[in-house]
C-alpha positions, 0 to 999 in steps of 0.5 A, a space after each residue: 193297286 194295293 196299299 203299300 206298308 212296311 214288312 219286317 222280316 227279321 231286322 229287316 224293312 222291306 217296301 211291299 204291297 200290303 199281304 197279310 196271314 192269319 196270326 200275323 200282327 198288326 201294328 197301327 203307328 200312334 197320330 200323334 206326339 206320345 200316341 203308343 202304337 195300336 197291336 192286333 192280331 189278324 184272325 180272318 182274311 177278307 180274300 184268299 191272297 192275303 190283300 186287305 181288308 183284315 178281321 183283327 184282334 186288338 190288344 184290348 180284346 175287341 175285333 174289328 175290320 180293318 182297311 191298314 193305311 200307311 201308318 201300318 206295318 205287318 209282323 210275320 207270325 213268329 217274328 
């Protein structure tokens, strides 16, 4: 089963298993009381239908692997 995340389309909020594209960001809510939240660009897919883990680039321009947990949202690219 696929972690489960929110994905905005619009205005909207929609409950979704965790699909993700290529130029999407990636949006990391803070852990504590005034922690920013944590923005990535996703570069690479891991697997060909979208599902974790995801290659990123951080605001701050290191790159990482990441396995998103349910503090995780996806951006659609162009949104």
């Amino acid at each position: 089963m696929l972690p489960e995340a929110t994905v905005r389309s619009g205005t909207q909020q929609v409950e979704a298993g965790m699909i993700a594209q290529v130029g999407d960001r990636l949006v990391v809510k803070g852990k504590h009381v005034g922690d920013g939240n944590k923005v990535g660009v996703i570069t690479r897919l891991r697997h060909e239908d979208g599902s974790p883990p995801y290659e990123v680039r951080w605001e701050d321009g290191h790159t990482g692997l990441i396995f998103p947990g349910p503090e995780t949202h996806i951006v659609r690219e162009g949104e």
